[in-house]
C-alpha positions in Angstrom: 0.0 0.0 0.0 2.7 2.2 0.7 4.6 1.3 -2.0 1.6 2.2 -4.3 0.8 5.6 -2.6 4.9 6.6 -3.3 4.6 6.0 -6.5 1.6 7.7 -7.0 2.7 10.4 -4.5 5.8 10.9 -7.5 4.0 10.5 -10.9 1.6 13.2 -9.9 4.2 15.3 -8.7 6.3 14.9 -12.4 3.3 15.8 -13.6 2.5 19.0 -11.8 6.5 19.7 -12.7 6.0 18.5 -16.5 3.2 20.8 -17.0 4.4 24.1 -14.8 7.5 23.5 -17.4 5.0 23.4 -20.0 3.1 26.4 -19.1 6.4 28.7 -18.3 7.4 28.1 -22.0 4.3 29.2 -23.5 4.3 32.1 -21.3 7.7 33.2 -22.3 6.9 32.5 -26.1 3.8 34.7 -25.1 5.8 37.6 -24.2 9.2 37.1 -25.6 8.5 40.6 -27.9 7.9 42.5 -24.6 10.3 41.3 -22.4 13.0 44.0 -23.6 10.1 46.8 -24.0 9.5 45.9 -20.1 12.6 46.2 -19.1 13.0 49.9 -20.6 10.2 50.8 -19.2 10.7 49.3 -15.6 14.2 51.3 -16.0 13.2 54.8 -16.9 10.3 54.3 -14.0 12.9 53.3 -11.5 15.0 56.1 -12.4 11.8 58.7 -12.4 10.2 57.6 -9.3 11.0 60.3 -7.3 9.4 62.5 -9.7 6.5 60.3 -10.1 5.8 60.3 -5.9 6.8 64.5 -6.2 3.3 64.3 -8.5 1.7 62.0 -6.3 2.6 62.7 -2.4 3.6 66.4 -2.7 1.0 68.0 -5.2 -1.5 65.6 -3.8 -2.5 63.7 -7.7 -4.1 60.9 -7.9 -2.1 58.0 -9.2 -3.5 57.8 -12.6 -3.5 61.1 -13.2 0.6 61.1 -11.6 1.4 58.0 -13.7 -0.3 59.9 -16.9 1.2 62.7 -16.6 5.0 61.4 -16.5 4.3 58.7 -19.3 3.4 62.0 -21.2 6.1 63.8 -20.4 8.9 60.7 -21.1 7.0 60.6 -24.7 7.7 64.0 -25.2 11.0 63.4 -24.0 12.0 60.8 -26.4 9.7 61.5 -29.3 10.2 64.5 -30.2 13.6 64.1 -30.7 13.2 61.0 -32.9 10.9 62.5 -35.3 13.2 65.4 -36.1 15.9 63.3 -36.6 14.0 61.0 -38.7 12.8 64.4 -40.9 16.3 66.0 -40.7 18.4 62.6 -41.6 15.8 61.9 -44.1 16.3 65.5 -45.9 19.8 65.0 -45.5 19.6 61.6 -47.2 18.0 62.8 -50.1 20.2 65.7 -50.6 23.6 64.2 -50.6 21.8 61.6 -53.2 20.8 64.3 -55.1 24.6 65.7 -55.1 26.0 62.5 -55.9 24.1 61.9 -58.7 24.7 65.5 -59.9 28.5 64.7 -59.7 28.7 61.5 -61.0 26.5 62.8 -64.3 28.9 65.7 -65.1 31.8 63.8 -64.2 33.3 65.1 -61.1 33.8 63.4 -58.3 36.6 64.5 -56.3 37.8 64.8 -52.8 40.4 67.2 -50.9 43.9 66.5 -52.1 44.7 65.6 -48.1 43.0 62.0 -49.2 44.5 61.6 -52.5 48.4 62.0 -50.4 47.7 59.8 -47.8 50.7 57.3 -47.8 48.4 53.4 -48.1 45.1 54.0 -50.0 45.9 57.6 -51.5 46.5 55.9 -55.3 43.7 53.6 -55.2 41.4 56.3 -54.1 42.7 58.5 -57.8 42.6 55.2 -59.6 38.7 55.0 -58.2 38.1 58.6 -59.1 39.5 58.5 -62.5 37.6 55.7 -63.6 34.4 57.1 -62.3 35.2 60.4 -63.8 36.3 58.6 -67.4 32.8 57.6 -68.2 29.8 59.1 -65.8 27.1 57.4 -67.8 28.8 54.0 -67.0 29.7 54.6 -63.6 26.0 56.0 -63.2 24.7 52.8 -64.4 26.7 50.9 -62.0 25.6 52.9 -59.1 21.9 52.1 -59.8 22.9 48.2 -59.9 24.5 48.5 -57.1 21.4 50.0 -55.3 19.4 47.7 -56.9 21.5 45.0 -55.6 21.2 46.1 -52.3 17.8 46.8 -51.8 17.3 43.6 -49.7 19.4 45.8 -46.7 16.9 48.4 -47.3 14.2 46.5 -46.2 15.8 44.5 -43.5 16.4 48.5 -41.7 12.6 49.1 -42.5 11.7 45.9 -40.6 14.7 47.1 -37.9 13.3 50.4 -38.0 9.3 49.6 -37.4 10.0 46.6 -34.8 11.9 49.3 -33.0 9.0 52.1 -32.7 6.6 48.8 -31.8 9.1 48.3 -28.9 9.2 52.3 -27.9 5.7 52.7 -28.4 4.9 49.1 -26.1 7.7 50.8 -23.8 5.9 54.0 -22.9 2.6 52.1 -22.7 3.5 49.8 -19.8 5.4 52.7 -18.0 2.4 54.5 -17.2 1.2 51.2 -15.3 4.6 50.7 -14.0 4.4 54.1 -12.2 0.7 53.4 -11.3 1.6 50.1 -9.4 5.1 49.7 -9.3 5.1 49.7 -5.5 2.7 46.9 -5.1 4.6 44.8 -7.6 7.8 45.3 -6.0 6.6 44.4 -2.6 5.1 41.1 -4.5 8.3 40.7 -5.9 10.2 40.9 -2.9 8.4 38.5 -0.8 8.2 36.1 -3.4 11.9 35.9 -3.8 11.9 36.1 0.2 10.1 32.9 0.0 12.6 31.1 -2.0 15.9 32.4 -0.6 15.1 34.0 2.7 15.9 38.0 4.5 19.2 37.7 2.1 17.2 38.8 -0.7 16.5 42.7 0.3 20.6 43.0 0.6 21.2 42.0 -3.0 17.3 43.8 -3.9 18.8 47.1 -2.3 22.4 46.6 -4.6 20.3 45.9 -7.2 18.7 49.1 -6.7 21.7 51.3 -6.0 23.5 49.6 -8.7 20.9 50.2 -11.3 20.5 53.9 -10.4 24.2 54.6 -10.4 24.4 53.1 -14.0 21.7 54.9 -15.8 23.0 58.2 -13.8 26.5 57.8 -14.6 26.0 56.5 -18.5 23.2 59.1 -18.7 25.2 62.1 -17.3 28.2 60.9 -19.3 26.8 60.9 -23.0 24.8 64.2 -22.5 27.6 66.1 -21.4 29.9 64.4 -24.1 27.4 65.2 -26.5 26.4 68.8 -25.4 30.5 69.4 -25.0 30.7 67.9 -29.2 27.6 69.7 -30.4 29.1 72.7 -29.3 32.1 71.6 -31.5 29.9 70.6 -34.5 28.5 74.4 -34.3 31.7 76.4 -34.3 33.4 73.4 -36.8 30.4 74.6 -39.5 29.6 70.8 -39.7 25.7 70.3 -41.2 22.7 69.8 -39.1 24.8 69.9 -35.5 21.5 69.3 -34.2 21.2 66.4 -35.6 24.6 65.5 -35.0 24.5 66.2 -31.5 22.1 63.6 -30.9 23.6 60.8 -32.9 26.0 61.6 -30.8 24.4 61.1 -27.5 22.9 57.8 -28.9 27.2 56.8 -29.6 28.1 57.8 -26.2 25.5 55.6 -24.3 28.8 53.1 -25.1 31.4 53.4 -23.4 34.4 55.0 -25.6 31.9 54.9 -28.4 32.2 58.7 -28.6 35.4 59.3 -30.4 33.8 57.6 -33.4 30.9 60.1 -33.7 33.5 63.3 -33.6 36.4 61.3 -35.2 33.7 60.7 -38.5 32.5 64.6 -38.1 36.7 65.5 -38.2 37.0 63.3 -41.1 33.9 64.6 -43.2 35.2 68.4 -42.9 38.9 67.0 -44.0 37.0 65.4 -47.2 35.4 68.9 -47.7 38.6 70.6 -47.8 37.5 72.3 -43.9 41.2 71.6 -42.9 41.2 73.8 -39.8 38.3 73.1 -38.7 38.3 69.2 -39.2 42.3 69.5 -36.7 40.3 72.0 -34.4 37.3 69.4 -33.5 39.8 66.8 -33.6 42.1 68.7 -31.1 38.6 69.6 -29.1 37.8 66.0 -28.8 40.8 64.9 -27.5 41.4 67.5 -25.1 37.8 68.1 -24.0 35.2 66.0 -24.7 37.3 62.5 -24.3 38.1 63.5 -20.9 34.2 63.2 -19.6 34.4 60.0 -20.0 37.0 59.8 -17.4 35.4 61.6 -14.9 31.9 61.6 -14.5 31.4 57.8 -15.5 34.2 56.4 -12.6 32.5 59.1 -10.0 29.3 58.8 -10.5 29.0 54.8 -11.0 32.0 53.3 -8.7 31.5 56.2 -6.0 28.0 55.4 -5.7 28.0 51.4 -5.8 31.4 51.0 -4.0 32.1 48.2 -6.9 35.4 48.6 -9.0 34.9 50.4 -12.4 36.6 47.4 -14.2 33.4 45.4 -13.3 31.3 47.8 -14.3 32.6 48.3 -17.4 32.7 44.4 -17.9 29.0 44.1 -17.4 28.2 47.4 -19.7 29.9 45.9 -22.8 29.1 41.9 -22.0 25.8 43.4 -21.5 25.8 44.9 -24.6 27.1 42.2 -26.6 24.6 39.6 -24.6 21.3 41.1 -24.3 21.5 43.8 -26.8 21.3 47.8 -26.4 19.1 46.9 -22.7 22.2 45.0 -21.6 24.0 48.4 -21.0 22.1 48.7 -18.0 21.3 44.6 -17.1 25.2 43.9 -17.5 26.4 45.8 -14.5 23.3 44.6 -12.3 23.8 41.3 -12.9 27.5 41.3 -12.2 26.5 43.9 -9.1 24.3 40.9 -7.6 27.4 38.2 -8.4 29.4 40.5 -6.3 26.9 41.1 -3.5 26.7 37.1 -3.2 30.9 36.5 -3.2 30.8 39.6 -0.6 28.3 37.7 1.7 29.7 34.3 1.3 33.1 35.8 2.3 31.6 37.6 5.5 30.1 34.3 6.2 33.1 32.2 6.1 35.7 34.9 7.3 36.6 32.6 10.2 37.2 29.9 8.2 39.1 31.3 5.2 41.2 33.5 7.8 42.1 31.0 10.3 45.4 30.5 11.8 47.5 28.1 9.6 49.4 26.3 12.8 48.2 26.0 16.6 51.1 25.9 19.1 50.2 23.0 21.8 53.8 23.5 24.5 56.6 25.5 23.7 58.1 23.9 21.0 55.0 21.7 20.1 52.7 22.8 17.1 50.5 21.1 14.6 47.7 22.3 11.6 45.1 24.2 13.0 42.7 22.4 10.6 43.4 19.4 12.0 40.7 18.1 14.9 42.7 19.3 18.1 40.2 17.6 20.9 42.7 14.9 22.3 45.7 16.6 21.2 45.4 19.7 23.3 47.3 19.9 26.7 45.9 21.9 29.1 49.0 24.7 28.6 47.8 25.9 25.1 49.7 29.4 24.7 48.5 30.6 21.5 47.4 30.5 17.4 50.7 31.1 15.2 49.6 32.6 11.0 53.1 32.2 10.0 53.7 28.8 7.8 57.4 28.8 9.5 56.2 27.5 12.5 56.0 24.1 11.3 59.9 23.7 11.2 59.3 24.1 15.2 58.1 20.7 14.9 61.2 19.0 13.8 62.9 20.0 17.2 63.4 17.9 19.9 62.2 17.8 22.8 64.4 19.1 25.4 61.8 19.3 28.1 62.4 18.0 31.6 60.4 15.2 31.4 63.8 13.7 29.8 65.9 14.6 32.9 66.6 11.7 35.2 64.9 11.9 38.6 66.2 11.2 42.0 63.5 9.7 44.7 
């Protein structure tokens, strides 16, 4: 009878397991799209909060109306921005098609005789130009094929393009109800976990915490004030559209030395145009100015806060990158924040152990492995615990004691 009840005590129990599997799977394939939209939007609203309960507990809104109005204000935030980009890069698109094609037609396509000198690629670049100058009609022709050609990357950043807005748009919906009840879902969340792992998990919630507002801060601060510091650049440089500039910039910046590429390419346009001095005096401005950000706010603002090395940080912002996607700038360095909060805790734990003396000294000249179980080996005159590894040369002496001595009754 037992026998039976075990083993029917074991199937149903695989089969509540099979089938919570089951069900987890579907959920994820469910919402495997809005996992990363989610996870913006539980980001900006941790980082907004205080504004949100400003709203809320100080002006005395109602939550809805709280929740609404900072989802508003965040869209405003990021879309505005977008759409002039997307209008200005557009224009910009068509015009330096338009120029192209203008050149390539009457035969003159040239750039500054800086590119045609340099030392490696400087004659392949005039053999290039001559032959498109030599016959325009041809090289026209073979332009249009090569667009035609390539019109399967066109549609592959359309698709990029649209499943992106999708993602914003899903983003800034589920902020508004992340704002609404994001207290109520982290106190779910917290006693959940404190369900499965015990009081340990508000230690590694409050790192993650700390850890997630210190990266958004310090990446945030960082590529704004590059990017203010290189628009201003772009302006007195005379590069086109700084505007527009300046925020691919910003965009750039979000990686960590990802900056010198957005002014090095604005430097090296303006050379190409013949803008000498003003291609060396952005270049000069980058290096001396805008690089050194970098190195300042982004070590203060992140390590100073957290208390965890940069290196680690920096670890988790580009494996987070490279693992989870552009999200993983801000995942990477909580996940290795938690990792570290664990091997801190372990090591607190087991400080007595890890630390302990390396030799116990029994008599004077006795001494043995601390490790060692010590119960019938102790005499009652233990002097003290020796650290130093030496001290186990001390038991190779002998024993001069006076138990040795010869003894007159």
């Amino acid at each position: 009878m037992i026998e039976n009840w075990t083993r029917e005590l074991v199937t149903q129990r695989v089969l509540t397991a099979t089938l919570l599997v089951i069900l987890l799977i579907l959920c994820f394939r469910v919402v495997q799209f809005f996992i990363v939209p989610a996870l913006w939007a539980a980001i900006l609203a941790y980082v907004t909060f205080p504004i949100y309960n400003f709203f809320h507990k100080k002006v005395k809104l109602s939550p809805n109306i709280s929740a609404g109005i900072m989802t508003v204000s965040i869209s405003l935030m990021l879309g505005v921005p977008i759409v002039l980009g997307l209008f200005v890069l557009q224009q910009e698109a068509v015009n330096l098609y338009s120029n192209l094609l203008y050149r390539i037609k009457v035969g003159y396509v040239d750039v500054p005789q800086e590119i045609k000198n340099l030392p490696v690629i400087g004659q392949q670049i005039k053999d290039i130009l001559w032959e498109i100058n030599k016959d325009p009609e041809a090289s026209l022709s073979a332009f249009r094929a090569w667009l035609q050609s390539h019109l399967y990357y066109g549609k592959v950043a359309l698709d990029v393009a649209f499943s992106t807005m999708a993602k914003l748009g899903m983003a800034l919906m589920t902020i508004f109800f992340f704002y609404r009840d994001g207290i109520s879902l982290i106190k779910q969340i917290r006693q959940a976990l404190r369900n499965i792992i015990g009081n340990r998990i508000d230690d590694y919630l409050d790192s993650v915490g700390s850890t997630t507002q210190a990266v958004v801060y310090g990446i945030g601060l960082t590529a704004l004030a590059q990017a203010l510091l290189a628009g201003v650049g772009y302006y007195f440089a005379g590069a086109p559209s700084p505007i527009l500039l300046t925020l691919m910039t910003f965009v750039v910046a979000l990686v960590p030395f990802g900056t010198p590429f957005a002014w090095m390419g604005v430097s090296i346009w303006l050379l190409t145009q013949g803008h000498t001095p003003e291609a060396i005096g952005l270049a000069l401005w980058g290096m001396l100015v805008i690089s050194w950000v970098d190195n300042l706010i982004r070590p203060i603002v992140i390590s100073g806060a957290t208390k965890i090395p940069f290196i680690i940080i920096f670890i988790g912002v580009l494996g987070g990158l490279t693992a989870f996607g552009f999200v993983g700038l801000f995942i990477g360095p909580v996940v290795l924040a938690i990792a570290l909060a664990v091997w801190r805790e372990w090591i607190n734990q087991h400080r007595n152990v890890i630390f302990a003396p390396c030799y116990a000294q029994l008599d004077e000249h006795q001494w043995k492995p601390a490790d060692r179980p010590m119960a019938l080996e102790i005499s009652p005159n233990v002097v003290t615990f020796s650290k130093y590894p030496f001290a186990d040369a001390l038991k190779e002496e002998p024993d001069t004691s006076d138990d040795k001595q010869p003894h007159n009754d």
